[in-house]
Steps between C-alpha positions, in 0.01 A plus 500: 500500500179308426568498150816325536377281788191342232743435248707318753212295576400461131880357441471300765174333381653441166760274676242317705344400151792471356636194766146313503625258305817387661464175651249442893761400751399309796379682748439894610340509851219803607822615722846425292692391805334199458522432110667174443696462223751222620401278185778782328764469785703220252344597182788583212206528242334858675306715229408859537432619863548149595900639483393755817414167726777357689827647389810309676655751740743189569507208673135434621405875481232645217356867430144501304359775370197583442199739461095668419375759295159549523247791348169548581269806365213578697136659476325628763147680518408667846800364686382485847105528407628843402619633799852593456722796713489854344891438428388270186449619209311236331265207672477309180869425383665285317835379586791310375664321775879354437682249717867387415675275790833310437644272717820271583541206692843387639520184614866370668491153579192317681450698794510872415398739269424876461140642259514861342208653327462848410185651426346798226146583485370791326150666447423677170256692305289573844563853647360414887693515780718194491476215833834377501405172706257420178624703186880580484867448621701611280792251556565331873695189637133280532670165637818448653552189728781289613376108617652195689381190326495190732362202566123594533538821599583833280647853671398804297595856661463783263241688256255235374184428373230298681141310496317242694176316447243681264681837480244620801753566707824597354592528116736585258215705355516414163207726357593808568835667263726467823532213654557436891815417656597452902801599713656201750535146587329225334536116646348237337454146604426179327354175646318211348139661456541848505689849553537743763690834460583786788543802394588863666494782200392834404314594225713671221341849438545550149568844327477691210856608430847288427575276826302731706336210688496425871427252755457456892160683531291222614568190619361151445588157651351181586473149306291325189491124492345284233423119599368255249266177502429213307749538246445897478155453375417721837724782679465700802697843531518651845680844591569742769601838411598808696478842346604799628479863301375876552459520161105380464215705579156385630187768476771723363659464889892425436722345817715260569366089421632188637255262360523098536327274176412123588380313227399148329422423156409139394490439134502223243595374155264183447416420132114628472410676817722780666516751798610750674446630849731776680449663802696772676414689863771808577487623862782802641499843567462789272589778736241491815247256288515113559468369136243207399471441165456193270450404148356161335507352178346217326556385133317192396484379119503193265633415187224463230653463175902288574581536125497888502587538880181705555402536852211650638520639895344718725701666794447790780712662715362676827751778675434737847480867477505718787157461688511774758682827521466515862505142626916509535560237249627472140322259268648593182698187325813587390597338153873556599678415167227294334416512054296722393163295586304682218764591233619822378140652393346663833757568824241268719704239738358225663440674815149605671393295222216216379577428175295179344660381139380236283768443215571254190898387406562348188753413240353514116859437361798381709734780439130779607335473847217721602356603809125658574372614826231723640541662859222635668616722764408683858688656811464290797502798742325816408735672819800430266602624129664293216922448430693473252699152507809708606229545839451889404156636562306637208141532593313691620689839510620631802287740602200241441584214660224384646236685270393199329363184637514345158638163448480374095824523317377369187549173276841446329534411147833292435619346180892404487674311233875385453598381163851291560672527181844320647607432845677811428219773369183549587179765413235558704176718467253574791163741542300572750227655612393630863097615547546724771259465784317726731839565709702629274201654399449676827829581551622655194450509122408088511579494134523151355840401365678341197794364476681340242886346472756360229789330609773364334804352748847327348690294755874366460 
């Protein structure tokens, strides 16, 4: 099965190469519900997969097609400083990860229309357990959405995908091999200066097997608004989010959560000088425990050479973990559905975290941007552990929780890179390197870790 499944993927490739050259159409958005390709709606003259976009269904109504393949092979040395459950076989793998998604649009008339993707990652050549959330779904119905278009205000009701802000709240979760999708009702307003959306949805649990997914576990509502000033050189986001699940678990303590996230972030896109600043305070109840949590971010950074786009910044980000076992409160942030805040090398989340990161941006070529960073990292608390970004606990062990009062995580190595061939193709290559520091050190093997990624992604 294996066999066959790599030289499905190698096929696959081949095509990917294959279409590089057909011509860049207009343009293919992060989430594909939102590519625009309306300059095509009248055009008799379509080449190549510019034929998908905007087929006449009839009078005023269209179908578009379209679609992503993306491979990526992975190395990794010590994943998790080395630490890994006795059900792997291997803590240094390498692994090919596949993504195929195709998608159709239907559009009838002004005011309604109905988005289908399906979904098929796969993980090969790595014999570890598989994390269906992360690694593999074999084939499943990804987005699926009816919406009411009018005047300033869109209805969407149905399987969708989702993101606000900076990705530190909710994402589509682009790293990973699956991405994230939601359950519910989407509303979205328009007004002069800004957005605001309302929202009630469940995260779709996504599964290993053919259309094996499910929905209406947890729940999440509340609103995200974006306002804008002098002539959207600065914006202000604000939200209010209610999150309810007994699906997290806090010092390895499981119940049921009903967790409320307020939260501003003011940014800016000035010409020389730009920032950043979010901050987010989550109060409930997580079973008997009154929760108090918070986390805080600041980016700062300035553009030093304007004919290469390099930029050099500095940011930190400052999150609560639990103080006191016995003082009836939880101070734990919850990253609900946020990005992965320290990519796909080490399962560390931005919670009971201080993380300080100096980093460089810079374009040598226009089609090849490259990014640089260094993190130097430390729990907040030393009376809470570190999480995954999917918010599960993986340090210290169980049975050790509080035998270490250790708080260095180590300095982060990053180096991405993204080499845009066309609108359409794109390769990427990123390495890392994490120094392990006396916690992990303390609390397991503390080996330090490599990691290194090629990417290669075709959009249509």
């Amino acid at each position: 099965m294996k066999t066959s499944n790599q030289q499905i993927c190698f096929f696959l490739t081949v095509i990917t190469l294959a279409f590089s050259s057909i011509k860049a159409q207009n343009k293919i958005s992060l989430v594909r519900y939102d590519d625009n390709f309306t300059l095509l709606k009248n055009d008799t003259l379509k080449k190549g997969f510019e034929k998908l976009k905007y087929i006449p269904l009839g009078e005023n109504k269209f179908i578009s097609f379209g679609g992503e393949l993306r491979e990526q092979f992975q190395i990794y040395n010590n994943t998790n400083f080395g630490d890994v459950p006795p059900t792997y076989q291997d803590r240094s793998p390498n692994q090919l990860w596949q993504r195929l998604m195709v998608h159709s649009n239907i559009e009838l008339g002004n005011h309604f229309r109905f988005f289908i993707q399906l979904n098929s990652t796969l993980r090969l050549l790595n014999d570890n357990p598989i994390v269906p959330e992360i690694d593999e779904n074999q084939l499943g119905l990804h987005q699926a959405f009816a919406e009411l278009k009018l005047t300033n205000w869109n209805f969407r009701l149905g399987y969708q995908e989702m993101y606000y802000g900076n990705h530190r709240l909710i994402t589509v979760r682009e790293g990973p091999n699956t991405r994230q999708a939601f359950d519910g009702l989407v509303v979205k307003h328009k007004f002069k200066n800004g957005t605001i959306d309302f929202f009630a949805v469940s995260k779709i649990i996504s599964k290993q097997n053919v259309f094996d997914d499910s929905s209406m576990h947890d729940g999440l509502y509340g609103i995200y608004g974006t306002n804008y000033f002098t002539n959207h050189k600065i914006g202000l986001d604000y939200y209010l989010v209610d999150f309810q699940s007994k699906a997290r678990k806090y010092n390895y303590q499981s119940g049921f959560e009903d967790r409320q996230t307020m939260g501003l972030r003011l940014f800016s896109n000035l010409k020389t000088i730009n920032f950043e600043f979010e901050g987010g305070y989550q109060t409930g109840k997580f079973n008997d425990l009154r929760i108090d949590a918070y986390s805080v971010l600041v980016d700062v950074n300035a553009t030093v050479f304007p004919s290469k786009k390099g930029i050099v910044g500095f940011a930190a980000t400052l999150s609560s973990g639990d103080k006191n076992k016995g003082d009836n409160k939880l101070n734990t942030y919850n990253l609900l559905y946020a990005k992965p805040a320290y990519g796909l090398a080490v399962p560390i989340g931005a919670s009971n975290i201080i993380s300080l990161y100096p980093y460089i941006k810079i374009n040598p070529t226009q089609k090849l941007n490259m990014l640089a960073q260094v993190f130097f990292m430390a729990r907040n608390s030393n009376q809470d552990g570190t999480y995954s970004p999917g918010m599960i606990q993986n340090r210290p062990k169980p049975n050790a929780f509080f035998s270490s009062d250790k708080k260095t995580l180590g300095q982060f190595y990053v180096l991405e890179t993204n080499y845009q061939q066309t609108k359409n193709l794109s390769f990427s290559f990123d390495a890392s390197y994490f120094d392990g520091g006396s916690y992990p050190k303390a609390t397991g093997n503390g080996k330090d870790v490599t990691y290194v990624s090629f990417k290669s992604t075709f959009k249509f």
